[in-house]
Every structure is written in structure tokens, then in C-alpha cells.
C-alpha positions as CSV (number, residue, x, y, z in Angstrom):
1,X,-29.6,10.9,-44.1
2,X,-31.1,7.4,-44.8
3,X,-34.1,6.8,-43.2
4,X,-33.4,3.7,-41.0
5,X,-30.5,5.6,-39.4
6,X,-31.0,6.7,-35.5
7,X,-31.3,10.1,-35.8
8,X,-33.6,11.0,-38.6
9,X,-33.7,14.2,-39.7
10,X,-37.3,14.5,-39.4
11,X,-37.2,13.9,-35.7
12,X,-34.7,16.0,-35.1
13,X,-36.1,19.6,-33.4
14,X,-36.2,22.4,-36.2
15,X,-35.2,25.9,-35.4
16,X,-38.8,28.2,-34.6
17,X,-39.6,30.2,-37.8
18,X,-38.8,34.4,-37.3
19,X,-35.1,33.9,-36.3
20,X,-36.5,32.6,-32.6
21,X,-34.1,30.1,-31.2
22,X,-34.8,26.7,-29.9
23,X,-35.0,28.3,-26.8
24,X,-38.0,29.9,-27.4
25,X,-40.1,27.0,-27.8
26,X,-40.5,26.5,-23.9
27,X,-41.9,29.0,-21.5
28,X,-40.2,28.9,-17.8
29,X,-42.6,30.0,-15.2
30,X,-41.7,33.4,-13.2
31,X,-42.1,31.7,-9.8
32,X,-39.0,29.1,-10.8
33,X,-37.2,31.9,-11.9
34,X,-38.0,33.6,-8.3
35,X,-37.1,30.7,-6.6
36,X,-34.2,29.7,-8.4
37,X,-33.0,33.0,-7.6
38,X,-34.1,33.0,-4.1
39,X,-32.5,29.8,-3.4
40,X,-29.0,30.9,-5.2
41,X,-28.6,34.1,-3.1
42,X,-29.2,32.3,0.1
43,X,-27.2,30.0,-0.6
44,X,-24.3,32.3,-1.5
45,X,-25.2,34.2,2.0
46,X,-25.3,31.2,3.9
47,X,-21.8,30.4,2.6
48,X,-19.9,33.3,3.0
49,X,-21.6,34.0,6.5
50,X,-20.4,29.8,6.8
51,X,-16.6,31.0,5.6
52,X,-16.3,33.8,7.4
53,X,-17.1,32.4,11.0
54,X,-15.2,29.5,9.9
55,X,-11.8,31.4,9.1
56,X,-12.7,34.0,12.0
57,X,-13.5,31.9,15.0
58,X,-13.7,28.4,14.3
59,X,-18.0,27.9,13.7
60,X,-19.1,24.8,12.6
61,X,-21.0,25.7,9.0
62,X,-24.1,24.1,10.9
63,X,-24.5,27.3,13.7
64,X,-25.2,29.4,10.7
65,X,-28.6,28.3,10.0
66,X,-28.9,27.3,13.6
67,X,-28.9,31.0,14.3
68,X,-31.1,31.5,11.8
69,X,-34.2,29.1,13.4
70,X,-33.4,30.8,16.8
71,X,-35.5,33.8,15.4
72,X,-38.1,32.0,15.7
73,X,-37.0,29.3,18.2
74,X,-34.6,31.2,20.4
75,X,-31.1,30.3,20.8
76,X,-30.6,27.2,22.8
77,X,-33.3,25.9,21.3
78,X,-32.3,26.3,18.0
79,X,-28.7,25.1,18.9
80,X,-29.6,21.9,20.7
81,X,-31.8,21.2,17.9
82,X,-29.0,19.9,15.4
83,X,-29.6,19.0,11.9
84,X,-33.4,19.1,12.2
85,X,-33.2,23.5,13.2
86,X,-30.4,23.8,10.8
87,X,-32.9,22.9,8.1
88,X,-35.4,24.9,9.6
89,X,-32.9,27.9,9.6
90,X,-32.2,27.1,6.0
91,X,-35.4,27.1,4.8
92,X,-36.5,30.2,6.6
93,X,-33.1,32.0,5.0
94,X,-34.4,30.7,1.4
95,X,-38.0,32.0,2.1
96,X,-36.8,35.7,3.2
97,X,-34.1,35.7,0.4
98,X,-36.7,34.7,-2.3
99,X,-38.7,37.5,-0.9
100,X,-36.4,39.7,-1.1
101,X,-35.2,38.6,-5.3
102,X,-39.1,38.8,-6.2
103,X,-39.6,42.2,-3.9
104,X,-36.5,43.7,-6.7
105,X,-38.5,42.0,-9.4
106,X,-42.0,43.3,-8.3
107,X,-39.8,47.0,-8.1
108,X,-38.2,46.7,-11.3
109,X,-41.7,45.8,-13.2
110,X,-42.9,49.6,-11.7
111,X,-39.0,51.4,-11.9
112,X,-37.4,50.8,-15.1
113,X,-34.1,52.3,-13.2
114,X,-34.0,49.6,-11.3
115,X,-34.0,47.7,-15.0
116,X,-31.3,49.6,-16.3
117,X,-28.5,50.3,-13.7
118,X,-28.7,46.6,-12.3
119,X,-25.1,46.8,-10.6
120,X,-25.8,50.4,-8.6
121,X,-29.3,50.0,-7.8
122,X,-28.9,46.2,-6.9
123,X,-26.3,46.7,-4.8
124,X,-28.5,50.1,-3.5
125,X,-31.0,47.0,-2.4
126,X,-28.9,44.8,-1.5
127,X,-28.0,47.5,1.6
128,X,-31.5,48.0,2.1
129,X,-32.2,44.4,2.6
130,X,-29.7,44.0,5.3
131,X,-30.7,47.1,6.7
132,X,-34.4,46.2,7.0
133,X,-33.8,42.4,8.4
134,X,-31.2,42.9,10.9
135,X,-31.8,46.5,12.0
136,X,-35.7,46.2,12.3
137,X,-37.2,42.7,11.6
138,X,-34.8,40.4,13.5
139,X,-34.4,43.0,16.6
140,X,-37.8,43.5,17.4
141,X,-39.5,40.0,16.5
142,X,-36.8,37.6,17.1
143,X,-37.5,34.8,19.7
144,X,-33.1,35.0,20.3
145,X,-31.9,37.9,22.3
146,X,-30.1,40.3,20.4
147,X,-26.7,40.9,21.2
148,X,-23.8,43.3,19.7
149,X,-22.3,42.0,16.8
150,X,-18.2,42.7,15.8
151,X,-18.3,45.5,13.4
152,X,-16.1,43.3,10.8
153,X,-19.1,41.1,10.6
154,X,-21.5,44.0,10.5
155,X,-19.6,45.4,7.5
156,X,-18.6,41.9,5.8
157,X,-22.4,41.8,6.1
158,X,-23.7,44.8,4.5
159,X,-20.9,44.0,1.7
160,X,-22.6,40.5,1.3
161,X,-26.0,41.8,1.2
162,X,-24.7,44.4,-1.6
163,X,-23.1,41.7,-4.2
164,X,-24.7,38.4,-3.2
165,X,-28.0,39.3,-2.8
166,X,-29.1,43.1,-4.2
167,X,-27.2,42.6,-7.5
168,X,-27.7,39.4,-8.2
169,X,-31.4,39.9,-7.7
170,X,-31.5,43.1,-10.0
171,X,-29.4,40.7,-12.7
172,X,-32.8,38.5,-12.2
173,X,-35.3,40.9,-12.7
174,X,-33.6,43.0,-15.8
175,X,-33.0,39.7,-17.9
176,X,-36.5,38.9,-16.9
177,X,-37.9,42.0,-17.9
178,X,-35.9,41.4,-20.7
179,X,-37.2,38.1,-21.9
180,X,-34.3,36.5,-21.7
181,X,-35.7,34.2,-19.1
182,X,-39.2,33.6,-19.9
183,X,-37.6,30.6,-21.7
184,X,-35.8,27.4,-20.9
């Protein structure tokens, strides 16, 4: 390449020596990685929960985070609250659901099981997860009253919890654990 030309050999970024890839060059701080992964399995919760009370009874996608803020603002609270609860219930759902993807982390670092059967034990947490919010937290400290919920939704829950948040989170943790994610 001539030297006056725009991209110039020389400033071009060189491959790290000992077969590394460019990759490599950058580290990625766990907590992104956390939260990243945190954010993604809410969001895939809030979604399907969104779908599924769309298609079953005609919800506006808003009531599911809604519900979610009257746990700690109790229901008509949280309802009459619009777009500012809904945020509220949003960001509460992230928080517990990136608990929840750095708890499988923090377990994976101590289990190497947990590392190596990602798919069975995620989804073995995932079950847990669901278990431990809505049968203990969210009935005994929620502000909202609790009331019966269709068993469909119970088990189209427990599904969700399985494959949208357990695996995905043990998926997190192994490639972490890995090194495949300490880099950018």
C-alpha cells in the first residue's frame, strides 16, 4: 500500500501475538456482562408474560410491568400510575432478573456442574427462580393482594422461567467461566 492512501497499513490493528484474536485486546467488565444478561432475560419475560395475556385475554403490554410495581405499590396504585409505574415495574423486573443471572454466575464459579450441563441445570434454576419469587417472595412481602392465578399461566410460567431465564443465565455464566466473554 502507498503511504498517502487512507488506510495505511500501519494504522491498521494487527492481530495479538500467541494466536489471541483481536478480540482479546479489550477486557469487558463482569458487571456488563451481568447486566446485559439481566436485562435480556427480563426482557424476554416481560414479553412472553406481554404475549401471552395479550393473545389470552386482551392486556395491554403496559399491565405487565404495572403488576410488577404493585409489589411494592399495591395494585390500584400501580395501575392508575400509567407509564411512570410501568417503568418502575420494569426496572424492578430487570433488578430481580439480573440477580437472579449473577446468583447462576456466583453458583457456577463454586459448582463446576452448573458449568458443564448449562441446558439441565439452567433450566433446574430457572424453576427454582420462579419457585422462590412467586411462591415465597411476592406472597408474603408484596404490597398487592395475592390472588389465584389460571394454572395455564402458572405452568406457561414455570416453562418461561426454565428457558428464558435459568438457561440463558447458565449460557452466561459457562462462556464466562470460559473466557469467552471477558472480551469485547
Amino acid at each position: 500500500m502507498k503511504a498517502n492512501h487512507p488506510l495505511r497499513s500501519d494504522l491498521l490493528p494487527t492481530r495479538p501475538a500467541q494466536g489471541g484474536t483481536m478480540a482479546d485486546t479489550r477486557a469487558l467488565p463482569l458487571w456488563s456482562w451481568l447486566l446485559f444478561g439481566g436485562v435480556l432475560v427480563g426482557t424476554l419475560d416481560l414479553a412472553f408474560a406481554a404475549g401471552f395475556w395479550s393473545l389470552r385475554s386482551g392486556v395491554a403490554p403496559i399491565r405487565i410491568p404495572q403488576s410488577i410495581a404493585s409489589w411494592v405499590l399495591g395494585r390500584d396504585a400501580a395501575i392508575s400510575g400509567g407509564m411512570a409505574t410501568a417503568l418502575l415495574g420494569a426496572a424492578l423486573y430487570y433488578y430481580l432478573t439480573t440477580a437472579m443471572v449473577t446468583g447462576y454466575h456466583l453458583l457456577a464459579g463454586r459448582f463446576p456442574l452448573l458449568q458443564r450441563r448449562p441446558l439441565t441445570m439452567g433450566a433446574v434454576y430457572g424453576v427454582l427462580m420462579y419457585a422462590l419469587l412467586f411462591q415465597l417472595i411476592v406472597p408474603h412481602w408484596s404490597a398487592a393482594p395475592s390472588r389465584p392465578e389460571p394454572l395455564a399461566w402458572t405452568l406457561a410460567c414455570i416453562a418461561a422461567y426454565a428457558v428464558l431465564i435459568g438457561i440463558p443465565a447458565a449460557l452466561f455464566a459457562r462462556q464466562w467461566h470460559a473466557g469467552q466473554l471477558r472480551s469485547w
